[in-house]
Phi, psi and omega in degrees: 000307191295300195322323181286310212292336138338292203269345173081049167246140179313067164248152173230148163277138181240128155272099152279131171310119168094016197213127152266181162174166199254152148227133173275104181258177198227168172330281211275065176041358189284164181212184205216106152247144186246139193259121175282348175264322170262020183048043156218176189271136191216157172247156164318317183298328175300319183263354198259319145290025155085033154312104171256141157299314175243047163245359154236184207282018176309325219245117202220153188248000000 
Protein backbone atom coordinates (compact mmCIF):
# COMPACT_ATOMS: atom_id res chain seq x y z
CA UNK A 1 0.00 0.00 0.00
CA UNK A 2 2.52 2.77 1.19
CA UNK A 3 4.78 1.74 -2.21
CA UNK A 4 1.72 2.89 -4.14
CA UNK A 5 0.70 5.65 -2.61
CA UNK A 6 4.58 6.60 -3.16
CA UNK A 7 4.42 6.10 -7.07
CA UNK A 8 0.68 7.92 -6.95
CA UNK A 9 -0.42 4.26 -8.19
CA UNK A 10 -4.26 3.74 -7.45
CA UNK A 11 -4.47 0.78 -4.81
CA UNK A 12 -7.07 0.39 -2.39
CA UNK A 13 -7.33 -1.92 0.62
CA UNK A 14 -10.47 -4.42 0.25
CA UNK A 15 -12.00 -5.99 3.44
CA UNK A 16 -13.77 -9.14 3.17
CA UNK A 17 -14.98 -11.55 5.96
CA UNK A 18 -11.94 -13.25 6.96
CA UNK A 19 -9.77 -11.69 4.20
CA UNK A 20 -8.23 -8.50 2.79
CA UNK A 21 -6.58 -8.08 -0.53
CA UNK A 22 -5.78 -4.77 -2.67
CA UNK A 23 -7.44 -3.44 -5.87
CA UNK A 24 -5.89 -1.67 -8.17
CA UNK A 25 -7.99 0.46 -10.59
CA UNK A 26 -7.06 1.96 -13.49
CA UNK A 27 -7.81 5.18 -15.84
CA UNK A 28 -10.73 3.70 -17.89
CA UNK A 29 -12.38 2.45 -14.51
CA UNK A 30 -11.49 -1.16 -14.83
CA UNK A 31 -9.73 -2.76 -11.85
CA UNK A 32 -7.29 -5.81 -10.73
CA UNK A 33 -8.52 -7.27 -7.57
CA UNK A 34 -5.19 -9.00 -6.17
CA UNK A 35 -4.28 -11.31 -3.33
CA UNK A 36 -0.84 -10.59 -1.72
CA UNK A 37 -0.91 -14.13 0.23
CA UNK A 38 -1.21 -16.22 -3.00
CA UNK A 39 0.24 -13.51 -5.80
CA UNK A 40 -3.11 -13.97 -7.67
CA UNK A 41 -5.77 -12.58 -9.11
CA UNK A 42 -9.67 -13.03 -8.02
CA UNK A 43 -13.17 -11.28 -9.37
CA UNK A 44 -15.69 -10.22 -7.36
CA UNK A 45 -17.77 -13.12 -7.65
CA UNK A 46 -14.82 -15.45 -6.18
CA UNK A 47 -15.01 -13.35 -3.04
CA UNK A 48 -18.82 -12.27 -2.74
CA UNK A 49 -19.23 -16.41 -2.54
CA UNK A 50 -17.64 -16.21 0.18
CA UNK A 51 -14.28 -17.38 -0.73
CA UNK A 52 -10.65 -16.93 0.15
CA UNK A 53 -7.30 -17.90 -1.53
CA UNK A 54 -6.70 -19.24 2.06
CA UNK A 55 -9.85 -20.98 2.55
CA UNK A 56 -9.33 -22.67 -0.46
CA UNK A 57 -7.36 -25.06 -2.19
CA UNK A 58 -5.94 -22.08 -4.49
CA UNK A 59 -3.76 -21.29 -1.79
CA UNK A 60 -1.06 -23.95 -0.89
CA UNK A 61 2.04 -24.23 0.98
Amino acid sequence: MSIGEVLNFPINMVEVPDHNFVRCEFEDKTYVNWDNNSGQTFTDDYFRKGLTPTSSSVFTF
